[in-house]
C-alpha positions, 0 to 999 in steps of 0.5 A: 500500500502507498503511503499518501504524503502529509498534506500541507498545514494550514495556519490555523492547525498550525496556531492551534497547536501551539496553543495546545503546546502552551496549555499542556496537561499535567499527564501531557508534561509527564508524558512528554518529559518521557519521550523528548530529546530522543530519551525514550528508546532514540525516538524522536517525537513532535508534541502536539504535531499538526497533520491537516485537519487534526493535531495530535498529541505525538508523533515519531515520523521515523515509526510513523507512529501517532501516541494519543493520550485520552482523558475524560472528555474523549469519553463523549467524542467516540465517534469523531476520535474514530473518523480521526483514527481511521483517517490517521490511519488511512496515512499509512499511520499507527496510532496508539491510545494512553489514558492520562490514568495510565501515565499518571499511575504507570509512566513505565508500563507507558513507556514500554507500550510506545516501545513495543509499538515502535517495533520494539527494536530500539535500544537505549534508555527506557526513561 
């Protein structure tokens, strides 16, 4: 299957990023902290990264691989979280889903779940 190049990022996804960057949740810090400067397994993530018409939490283009972390309010959007995981995925994209609950309570088991979702294949550091 070809994989679709990333559309181009209108201004407005691009400035809704940066604001969802700037208004970070405790568990998107935590979890983030985890995953910059290449600490977790030589990954490197974008936060908060811009793939027209959606902005996802994070992203690893070298795994093609989308980290969603789902709170409470994702509870009462199932069906729109779905047309965008479908779409996502239709970009020859993986997308993988961590509850704030899961990163608050278990950063390391996180940890080890983005690993095994990368391909598991990367050495280096788990934190």
């Amino acid at each position: 299957m070809a994989v679709r190049p990333l559309r181009s990022v209108s201004n407005q996804t691009r400035a809704r990023a940066k604001q969802l960057r700037q208004r970070a949740t405790v568990p998107e810090r935590m979890l983030w902290n985890l995953l910059r400067a290449r600490q977790l397994g030589h990954l490197k993530f974008r936060r908060q990264h811009p793939i027209e018409p959606y902005v996802v939490d994070f992203y690893c283009a070298d795994e093609k691989l989308v980290v969603e972390l789902d709170g409470e309010s994702h509870q009462e959007r199932q069906a729109y979280d779905r047309r965008r995981e479908l779409f996502l995925q239709s970009l020859g994209l993986k997308v993988l889903h961590v509850t704030n609950d899961d990163v608050l309570d278990n950063l390391d088991g996180v940890a080890e779940i983005i690993l095994r979702a990368a391909g598991g294949s990367r050495q280096g550091p788990i934190r």
